[in-house]
C-alpha positions as a Markdown table, in Angstrom:
| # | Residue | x | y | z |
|---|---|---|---|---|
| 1 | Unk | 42.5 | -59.0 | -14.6 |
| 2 | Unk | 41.8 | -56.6 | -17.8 |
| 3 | Unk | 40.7 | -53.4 | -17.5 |
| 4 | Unk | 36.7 | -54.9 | -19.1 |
| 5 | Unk | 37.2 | -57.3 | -16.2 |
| 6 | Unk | 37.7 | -54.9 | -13.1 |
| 7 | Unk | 35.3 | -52.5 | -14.1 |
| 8 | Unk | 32.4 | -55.3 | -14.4 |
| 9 | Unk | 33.8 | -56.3 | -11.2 |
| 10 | Unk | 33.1 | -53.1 | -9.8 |
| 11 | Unk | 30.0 | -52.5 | -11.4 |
| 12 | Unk | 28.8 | -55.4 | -9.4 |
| 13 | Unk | 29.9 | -54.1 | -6.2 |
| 14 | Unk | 28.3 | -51.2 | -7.2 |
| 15 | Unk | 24.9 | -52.4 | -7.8 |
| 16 | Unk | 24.6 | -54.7 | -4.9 |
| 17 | Unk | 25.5 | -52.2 | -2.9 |
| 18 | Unk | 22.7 | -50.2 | -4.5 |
| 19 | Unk | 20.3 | -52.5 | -3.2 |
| 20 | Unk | 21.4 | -52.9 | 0.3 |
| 21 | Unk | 21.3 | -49.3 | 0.9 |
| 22 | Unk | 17.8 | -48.4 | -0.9 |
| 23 | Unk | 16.9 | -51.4 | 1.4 |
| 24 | Unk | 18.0 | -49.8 | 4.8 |
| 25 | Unk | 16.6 | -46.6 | 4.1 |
| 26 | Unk | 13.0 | -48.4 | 3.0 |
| 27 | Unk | 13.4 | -50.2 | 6.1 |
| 28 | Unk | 14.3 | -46.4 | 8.0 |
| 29 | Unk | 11.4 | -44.8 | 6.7 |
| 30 | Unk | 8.8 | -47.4 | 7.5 |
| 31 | Unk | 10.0 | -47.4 | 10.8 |
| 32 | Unk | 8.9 | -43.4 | 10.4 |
| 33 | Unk | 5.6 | -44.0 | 9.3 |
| 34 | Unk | 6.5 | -42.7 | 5.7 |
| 35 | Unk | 5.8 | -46.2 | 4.4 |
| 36 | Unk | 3.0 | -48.5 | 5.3 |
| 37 | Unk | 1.5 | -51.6 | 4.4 |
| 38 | Unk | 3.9 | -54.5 | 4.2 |
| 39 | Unk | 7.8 | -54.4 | 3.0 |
| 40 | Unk | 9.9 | -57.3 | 1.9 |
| 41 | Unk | 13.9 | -56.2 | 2.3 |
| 42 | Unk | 16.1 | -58.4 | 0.0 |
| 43 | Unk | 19.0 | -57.8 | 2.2 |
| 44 | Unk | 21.5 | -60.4 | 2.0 |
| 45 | Unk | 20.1 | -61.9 | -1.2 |
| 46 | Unk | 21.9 | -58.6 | -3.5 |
| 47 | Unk | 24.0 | -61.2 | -5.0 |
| 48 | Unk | 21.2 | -63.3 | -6.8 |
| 49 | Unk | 19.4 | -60.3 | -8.2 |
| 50 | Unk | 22.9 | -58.8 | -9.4 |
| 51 | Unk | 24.3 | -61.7 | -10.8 |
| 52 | Unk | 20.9 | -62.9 | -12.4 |
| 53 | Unk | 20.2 | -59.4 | -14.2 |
| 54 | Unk | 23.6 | -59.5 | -15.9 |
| 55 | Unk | 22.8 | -62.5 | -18.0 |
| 56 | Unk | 19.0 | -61.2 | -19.3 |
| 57 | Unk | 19.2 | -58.2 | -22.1 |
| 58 | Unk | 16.3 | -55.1 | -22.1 |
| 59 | Unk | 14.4 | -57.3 | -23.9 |
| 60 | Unk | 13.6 | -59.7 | -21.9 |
| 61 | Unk | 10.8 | -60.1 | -19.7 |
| 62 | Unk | 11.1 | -59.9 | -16.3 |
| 63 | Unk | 8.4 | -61.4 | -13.5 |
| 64 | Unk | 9.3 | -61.1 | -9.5 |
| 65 | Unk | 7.9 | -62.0 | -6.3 |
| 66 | Unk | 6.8 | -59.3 | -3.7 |
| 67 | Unk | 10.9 | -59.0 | -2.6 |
| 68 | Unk | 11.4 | -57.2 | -6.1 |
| 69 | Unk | 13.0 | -54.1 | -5.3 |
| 70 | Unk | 16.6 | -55.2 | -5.8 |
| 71 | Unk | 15.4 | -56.1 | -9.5 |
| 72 | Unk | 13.4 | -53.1 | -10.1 |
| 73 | Unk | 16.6 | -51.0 | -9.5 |
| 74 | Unk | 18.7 | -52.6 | -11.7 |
| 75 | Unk | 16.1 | -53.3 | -14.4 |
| 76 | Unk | 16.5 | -49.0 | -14.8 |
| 77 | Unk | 13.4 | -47.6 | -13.6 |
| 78 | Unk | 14.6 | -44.5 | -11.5 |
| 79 | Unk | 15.0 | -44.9 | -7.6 |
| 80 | Unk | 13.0 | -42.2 | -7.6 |
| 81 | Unk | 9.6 | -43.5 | -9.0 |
| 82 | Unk | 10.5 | -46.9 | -7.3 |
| 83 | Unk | 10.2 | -44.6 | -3.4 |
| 84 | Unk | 7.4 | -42.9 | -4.7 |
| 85 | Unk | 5.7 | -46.2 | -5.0 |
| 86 | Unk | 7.0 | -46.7 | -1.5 |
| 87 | Unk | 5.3 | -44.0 | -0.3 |
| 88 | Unk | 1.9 | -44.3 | -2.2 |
| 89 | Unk | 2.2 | -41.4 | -4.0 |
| 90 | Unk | 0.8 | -41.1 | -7.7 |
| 91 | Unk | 3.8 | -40.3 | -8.9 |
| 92 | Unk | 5.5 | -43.8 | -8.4 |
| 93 | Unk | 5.9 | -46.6 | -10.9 |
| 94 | Unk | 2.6 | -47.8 | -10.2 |
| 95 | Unk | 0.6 | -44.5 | -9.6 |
| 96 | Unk | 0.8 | -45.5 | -6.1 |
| 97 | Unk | -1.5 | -47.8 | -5.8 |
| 98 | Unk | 0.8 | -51.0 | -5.5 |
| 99 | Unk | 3.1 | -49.9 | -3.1 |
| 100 | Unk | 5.9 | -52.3 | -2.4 |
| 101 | Unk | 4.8 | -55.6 | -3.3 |
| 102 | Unk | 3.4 | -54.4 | -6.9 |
| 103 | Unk | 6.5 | -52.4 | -8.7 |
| 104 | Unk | 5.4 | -52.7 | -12.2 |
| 105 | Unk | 7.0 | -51.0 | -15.8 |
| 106 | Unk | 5.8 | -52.3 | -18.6 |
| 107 | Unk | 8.1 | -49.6 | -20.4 |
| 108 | Unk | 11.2 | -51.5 | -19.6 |
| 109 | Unk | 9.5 | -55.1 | -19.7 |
| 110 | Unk | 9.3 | -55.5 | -16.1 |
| 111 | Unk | 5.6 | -57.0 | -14.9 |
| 112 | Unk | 5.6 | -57.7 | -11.5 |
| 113 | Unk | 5.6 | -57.5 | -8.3 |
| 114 | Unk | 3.8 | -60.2 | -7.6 |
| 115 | Unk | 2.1 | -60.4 | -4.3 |
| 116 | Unk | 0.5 | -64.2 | -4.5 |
| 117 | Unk | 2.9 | -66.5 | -3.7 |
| 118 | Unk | 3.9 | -68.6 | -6.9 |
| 119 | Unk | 1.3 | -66.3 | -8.7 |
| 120 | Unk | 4.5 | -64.5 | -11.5 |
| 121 | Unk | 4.8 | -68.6 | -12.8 |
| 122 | Unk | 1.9 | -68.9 | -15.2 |
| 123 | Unk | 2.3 | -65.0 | -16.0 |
| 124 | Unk | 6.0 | -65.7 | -17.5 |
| 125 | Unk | 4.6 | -69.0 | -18.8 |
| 126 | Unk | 2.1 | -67.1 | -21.4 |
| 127 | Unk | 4.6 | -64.2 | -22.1 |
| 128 | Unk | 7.1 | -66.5 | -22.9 |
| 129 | Unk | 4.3 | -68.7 | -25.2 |
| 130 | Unk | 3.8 | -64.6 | -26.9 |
| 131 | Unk | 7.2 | -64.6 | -27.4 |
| 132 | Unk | 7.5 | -68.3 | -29.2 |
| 133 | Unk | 4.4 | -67.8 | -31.3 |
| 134 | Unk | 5.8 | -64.1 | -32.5 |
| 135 | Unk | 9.2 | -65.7 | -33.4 |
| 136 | Unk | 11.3 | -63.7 | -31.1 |
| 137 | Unk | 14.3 | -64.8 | -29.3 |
| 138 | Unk | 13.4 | -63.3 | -25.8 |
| 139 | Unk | 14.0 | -65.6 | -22.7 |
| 140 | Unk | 11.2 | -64.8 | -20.2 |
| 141 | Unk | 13.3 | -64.1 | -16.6 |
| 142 | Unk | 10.6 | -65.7 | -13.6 |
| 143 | Unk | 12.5 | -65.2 | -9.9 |
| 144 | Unk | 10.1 | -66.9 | -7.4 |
| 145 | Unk | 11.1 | -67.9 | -4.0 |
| 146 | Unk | 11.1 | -71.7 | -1.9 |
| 147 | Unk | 7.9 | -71.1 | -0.7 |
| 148 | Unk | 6.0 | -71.1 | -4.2 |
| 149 | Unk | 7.3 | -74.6 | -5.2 |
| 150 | Unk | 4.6 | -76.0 | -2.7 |
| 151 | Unk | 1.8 | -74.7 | -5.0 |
| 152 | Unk | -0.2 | -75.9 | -7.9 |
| 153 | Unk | 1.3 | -72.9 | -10.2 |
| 154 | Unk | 5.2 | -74.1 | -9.9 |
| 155 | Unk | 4.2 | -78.0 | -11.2 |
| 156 | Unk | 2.0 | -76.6 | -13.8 |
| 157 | Unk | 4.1 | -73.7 | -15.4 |
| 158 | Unk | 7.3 | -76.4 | -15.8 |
| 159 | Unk | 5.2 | -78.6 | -16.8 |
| 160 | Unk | 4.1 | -76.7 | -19.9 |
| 161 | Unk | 7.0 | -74.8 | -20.6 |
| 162 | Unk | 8.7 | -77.8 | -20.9 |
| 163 | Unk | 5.9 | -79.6 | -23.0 |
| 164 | Unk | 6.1 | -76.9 | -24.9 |
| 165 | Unk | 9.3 | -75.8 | -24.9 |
| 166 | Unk | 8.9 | -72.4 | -24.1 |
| 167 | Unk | 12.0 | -70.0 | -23.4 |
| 168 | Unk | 11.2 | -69.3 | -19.8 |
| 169 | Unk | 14.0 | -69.5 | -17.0 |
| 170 | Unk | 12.9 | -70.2 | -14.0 |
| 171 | Unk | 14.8 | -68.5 | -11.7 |
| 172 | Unk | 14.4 | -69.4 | -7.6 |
| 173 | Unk | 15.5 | -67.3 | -4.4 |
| 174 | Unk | 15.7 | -70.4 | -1.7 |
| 175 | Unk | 16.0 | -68.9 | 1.3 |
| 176 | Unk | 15.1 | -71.8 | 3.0 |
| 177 | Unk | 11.9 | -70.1 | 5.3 |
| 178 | Unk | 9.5 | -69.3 | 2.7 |
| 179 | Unk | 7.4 | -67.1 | 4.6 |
| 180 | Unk | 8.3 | -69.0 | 8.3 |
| 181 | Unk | 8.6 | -72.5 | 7.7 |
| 182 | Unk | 12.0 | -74.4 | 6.7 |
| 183 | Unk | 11.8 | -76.3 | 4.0 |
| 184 | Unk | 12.8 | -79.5 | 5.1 |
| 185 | Unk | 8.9 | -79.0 | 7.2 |
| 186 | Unk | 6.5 | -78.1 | 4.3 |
| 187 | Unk | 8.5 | -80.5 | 1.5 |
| 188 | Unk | 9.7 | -83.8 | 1.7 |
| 189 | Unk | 12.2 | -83.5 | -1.2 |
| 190 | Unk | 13.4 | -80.3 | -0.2 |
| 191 | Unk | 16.5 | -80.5 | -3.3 |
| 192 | Unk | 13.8 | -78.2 | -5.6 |
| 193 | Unk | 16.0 | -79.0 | -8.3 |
| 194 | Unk | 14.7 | -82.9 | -8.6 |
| 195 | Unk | 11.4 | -81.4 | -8.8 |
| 196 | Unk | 12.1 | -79.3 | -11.9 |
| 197 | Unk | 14.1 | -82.6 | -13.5 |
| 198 | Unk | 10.6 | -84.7 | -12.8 |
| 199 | Unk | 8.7 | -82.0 | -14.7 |
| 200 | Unk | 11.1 | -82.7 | -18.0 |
| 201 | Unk | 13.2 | -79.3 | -16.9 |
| 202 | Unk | 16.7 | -79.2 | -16.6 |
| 203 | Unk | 17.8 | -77.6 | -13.3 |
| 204 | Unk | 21.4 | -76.5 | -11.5 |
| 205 | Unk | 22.2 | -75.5 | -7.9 |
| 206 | Unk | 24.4 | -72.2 | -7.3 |
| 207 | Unk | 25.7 | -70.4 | -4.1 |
| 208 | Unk | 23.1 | -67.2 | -3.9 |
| 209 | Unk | 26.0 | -65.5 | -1.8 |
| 210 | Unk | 28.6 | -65.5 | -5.0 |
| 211 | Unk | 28.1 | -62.8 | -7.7 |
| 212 | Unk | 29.9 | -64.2 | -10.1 |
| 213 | Unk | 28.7 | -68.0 | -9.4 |
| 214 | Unk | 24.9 | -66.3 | -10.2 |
| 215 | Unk | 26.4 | -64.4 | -13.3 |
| 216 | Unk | 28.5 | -67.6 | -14.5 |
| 217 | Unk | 25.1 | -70.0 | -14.1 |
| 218 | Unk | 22.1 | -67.4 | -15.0 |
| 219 | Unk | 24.9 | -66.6 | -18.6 |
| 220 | Unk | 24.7 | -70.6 | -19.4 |
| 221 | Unk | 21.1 | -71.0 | -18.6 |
| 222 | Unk | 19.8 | -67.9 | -20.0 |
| 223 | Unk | 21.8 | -68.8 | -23.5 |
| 224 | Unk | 20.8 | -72.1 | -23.4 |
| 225 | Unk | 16.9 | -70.9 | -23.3 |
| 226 | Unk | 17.7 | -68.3 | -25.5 |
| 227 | Unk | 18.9 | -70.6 | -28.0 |
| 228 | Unk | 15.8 | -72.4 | -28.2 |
| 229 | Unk | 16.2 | -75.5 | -26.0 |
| 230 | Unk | 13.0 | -74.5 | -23.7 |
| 231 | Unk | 12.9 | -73.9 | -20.2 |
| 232 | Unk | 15.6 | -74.3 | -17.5 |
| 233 | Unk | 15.8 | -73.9 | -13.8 |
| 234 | Unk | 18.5 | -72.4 | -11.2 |
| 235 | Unk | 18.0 | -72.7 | -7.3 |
| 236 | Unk | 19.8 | -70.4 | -5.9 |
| 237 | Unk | 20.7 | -70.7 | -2.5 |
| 238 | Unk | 21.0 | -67.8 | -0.1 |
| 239 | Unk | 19.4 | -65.9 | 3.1 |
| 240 | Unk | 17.9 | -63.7 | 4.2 |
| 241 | Unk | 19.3 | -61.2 | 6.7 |
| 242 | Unk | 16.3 | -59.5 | 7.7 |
| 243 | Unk | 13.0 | -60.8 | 8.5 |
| 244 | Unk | 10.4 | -62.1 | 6.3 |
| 245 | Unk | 8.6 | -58.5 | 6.4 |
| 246 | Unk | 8.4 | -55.6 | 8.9 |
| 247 | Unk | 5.7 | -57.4 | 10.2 |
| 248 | Unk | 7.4 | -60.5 | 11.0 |
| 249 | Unk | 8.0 | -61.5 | 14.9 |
| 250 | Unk | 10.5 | -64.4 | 13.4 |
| 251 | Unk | 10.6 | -67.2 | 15.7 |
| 252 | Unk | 11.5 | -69.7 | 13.6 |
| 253 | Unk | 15.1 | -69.3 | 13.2 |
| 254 | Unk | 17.6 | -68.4 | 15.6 |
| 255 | Unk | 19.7 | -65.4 | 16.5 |
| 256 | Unk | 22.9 | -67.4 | 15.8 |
| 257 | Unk | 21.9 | -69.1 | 12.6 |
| 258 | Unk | 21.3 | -65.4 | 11.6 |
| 259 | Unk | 24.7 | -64.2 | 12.6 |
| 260 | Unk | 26.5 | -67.3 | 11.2 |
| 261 | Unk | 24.6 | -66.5 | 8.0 |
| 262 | Unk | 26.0 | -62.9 | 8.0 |
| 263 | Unk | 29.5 | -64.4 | 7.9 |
| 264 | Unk | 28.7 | -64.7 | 4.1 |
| 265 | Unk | 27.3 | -61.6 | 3.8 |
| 266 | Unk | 27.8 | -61.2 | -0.5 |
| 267 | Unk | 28.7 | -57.7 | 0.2 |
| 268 | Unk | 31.3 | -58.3 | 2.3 |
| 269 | Unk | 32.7 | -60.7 | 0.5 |
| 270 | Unk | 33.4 | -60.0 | -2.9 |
| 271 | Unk | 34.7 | -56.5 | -1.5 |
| 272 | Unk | 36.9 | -58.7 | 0.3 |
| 273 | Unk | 37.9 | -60.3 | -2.9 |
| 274 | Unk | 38.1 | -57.5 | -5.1 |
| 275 | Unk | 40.8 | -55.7 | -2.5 |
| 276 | Unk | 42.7 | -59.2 | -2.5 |
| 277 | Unk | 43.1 | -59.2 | -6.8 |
| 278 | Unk | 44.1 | -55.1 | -6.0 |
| 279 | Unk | 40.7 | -54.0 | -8.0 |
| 280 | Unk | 39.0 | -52.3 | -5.4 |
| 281 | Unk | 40.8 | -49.2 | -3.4 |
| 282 | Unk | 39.1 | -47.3 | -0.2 |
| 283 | Unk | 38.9 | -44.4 | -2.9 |
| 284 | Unk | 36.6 | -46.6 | -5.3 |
| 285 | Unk | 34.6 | -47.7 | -2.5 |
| 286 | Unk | 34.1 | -44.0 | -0.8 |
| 287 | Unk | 33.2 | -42.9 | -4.3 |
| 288 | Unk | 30.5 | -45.3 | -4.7 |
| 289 | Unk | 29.2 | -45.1 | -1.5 |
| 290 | Unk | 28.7 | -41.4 | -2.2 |
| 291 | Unk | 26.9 | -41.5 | -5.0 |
| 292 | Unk | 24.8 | -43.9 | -4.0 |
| 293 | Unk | 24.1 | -42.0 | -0.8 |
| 294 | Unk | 23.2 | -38.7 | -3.2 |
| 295 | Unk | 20.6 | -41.0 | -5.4 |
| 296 | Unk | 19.0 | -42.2 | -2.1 |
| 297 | Unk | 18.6 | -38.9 | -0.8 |
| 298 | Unk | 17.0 | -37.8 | -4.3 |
| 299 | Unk | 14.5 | -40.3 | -4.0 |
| 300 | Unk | 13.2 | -39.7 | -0.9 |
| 301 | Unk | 13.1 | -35.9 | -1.5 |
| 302 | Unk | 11.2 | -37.3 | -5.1 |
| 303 | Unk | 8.7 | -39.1 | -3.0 |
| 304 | Unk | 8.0 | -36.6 | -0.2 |
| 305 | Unk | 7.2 | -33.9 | -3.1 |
| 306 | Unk | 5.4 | -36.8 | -5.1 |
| 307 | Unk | 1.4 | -35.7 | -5.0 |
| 308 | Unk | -1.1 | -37.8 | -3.8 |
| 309 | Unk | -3.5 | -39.3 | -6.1 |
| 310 | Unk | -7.1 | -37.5 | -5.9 |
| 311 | Unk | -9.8 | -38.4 | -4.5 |
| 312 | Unk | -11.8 | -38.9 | -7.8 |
| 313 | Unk | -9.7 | -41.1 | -9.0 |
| 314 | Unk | -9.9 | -43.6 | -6.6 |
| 315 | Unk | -12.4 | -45.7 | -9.1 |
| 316 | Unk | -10.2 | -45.2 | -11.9 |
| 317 | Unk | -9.3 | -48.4 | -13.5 |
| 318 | Unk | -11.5 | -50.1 | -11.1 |
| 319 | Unk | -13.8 | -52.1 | -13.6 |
| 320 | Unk | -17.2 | -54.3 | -12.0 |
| 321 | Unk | -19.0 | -56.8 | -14.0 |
């Protein structure tokens, strides 16, 4: 392995672990009261959002579902503004006012957080059909999860992105509940890459708990759209550990399918790897954990000192017709 090579691999590392620990201490502080509302955690799915990101370039657009914080992070907009947001305080990405499901920066081509299930698909649709009619060679980047491909938007959006070949890749977080229902119960072809292949798109399955499977398949697809081919489709398949949100009393799976699911925890395992090809020492791993720990602590001392929005405000942007 060059020298390029183990530092990528270690960047990976790096950035999943990023999200796994921004994740527990989300998940710390709502159990405080700091955070309300709902919170998605995306732990166990770090691989998908870390592999995916390293195939799209700044300027591409980005679209996610309400479990977006792993993308946010790596997409660059500060940790900081991203708890702020958390917290509700006007000093987050979204002024506080979309809290976790909405994380939103246009600055860095990242629009959404969004809350309605399947409800990003017809957004990267038209700013992909921007991007065709303008002439630039931007791939439009949608992640939506399993539960989206039972609605209207999911047929729709590959249907005309494929009709007219729009450079959007359609990018899908199975993690085979949805919100609480397995897939095999709400679809009777539950392989939701046939489904993209009847709409005219071409579609691939990859292991969502292997970095470097995500990177390898998100890098073909993402040059393939790029290139001017139109749409394309990759399921990824992964888990997650946690439950659908805070709220979630998650009877629909068991304690032992959970636990067996943890056995592939992506975290665990490409640390595993990267100690068996002699990239990774206990010193790398301290270091990163350290840093990571000093960013997380920033954050939250950003979003406790973070100002509320005021009162008079509250109508701002508000419009009535």
């Amino acid at each position: 392995m060059t020298v390029a090579d183990r530092q990528h691999a270690l960047l990976l590392l790096r950035q999943m672990l990023r999200i796994r620990r921004f994740e527990e201490k989300a998940a710390e502080l709502y159990s405080l009261g700091k955070i309300r509302g709902f919170l998605h955690l995306y732990i166990g799915e770090e691989a998908v959002a870390v592999g995916a990101m390293h195939a799209l370039t700044q300027e591409d657009a980005l679209v996610a579902t309400y479990r977006e914080h792993g993308q946010a992070l790596l997409r660059g907009t500060p940790a900081g503004s991203l708890m702020a947001e958390l917290y509700g305080k006007a000093n987050g990405c979204a002024r506080g006012r979309g809290g976790s499901m909405h994380f939103f920066d246009a600055s860095r081509r990242f629009y959404g957080g969004m809350a309605i299930v399947g409800g990003g698909l017809p957004v990267a649709v038209g700013l992909a059909l921007a991007d065709k009619l303008q002439g630039k060679a931007r791939v439009t980047a949608c992640f939506f999860g399993d539960g989206a491909v039972a609605e209207g938007e999911f047929h729709e959006s590959l249907n005309l992105a494929a009709l007219w070949k729009l450079p959007v890749l359609f990018l899908c977080e199975n993690n085979l509940y949805a919100m609480g229902t397995a897939l095999s119960r709400h679809q009777a072809q539950p392989d939701i890459t046939l489904k993209a292949h009847a709409e005219g798109v071409p579609a691939e399955a990859v292991d969502g708990m292997d970095v470097l499977a995500v990177e390898r398949a998100t890098t073909r697809a993402a040059q393939s759209v790029r290139g001017g081919n139109g749409p394309s489709l990759l399921e990824y398949r992964t888990y997650r550990f946690r439950a659908h949100s805070m709220y979630d009393a998650e009877l629909y799976r068991t304690k032992d399918e959970v636990e067996q699911w943890k056995q592939r925890d992506p975290i665990a395992i490409f640390e595993g790897q990267l100690r068996e090809w002699k990239c990774l020492t206990s010193e790398d791993l301290s270091v990163m954990e350290s840093d990571i720990a000093a960013e997380i602590a920033a954050a939250v001392a950003e979003a406790e000192a973070g100002p509320w929005e005021p009162v008079e405000d509250l109508t701002k942007d508000v419009y009535t017709v």
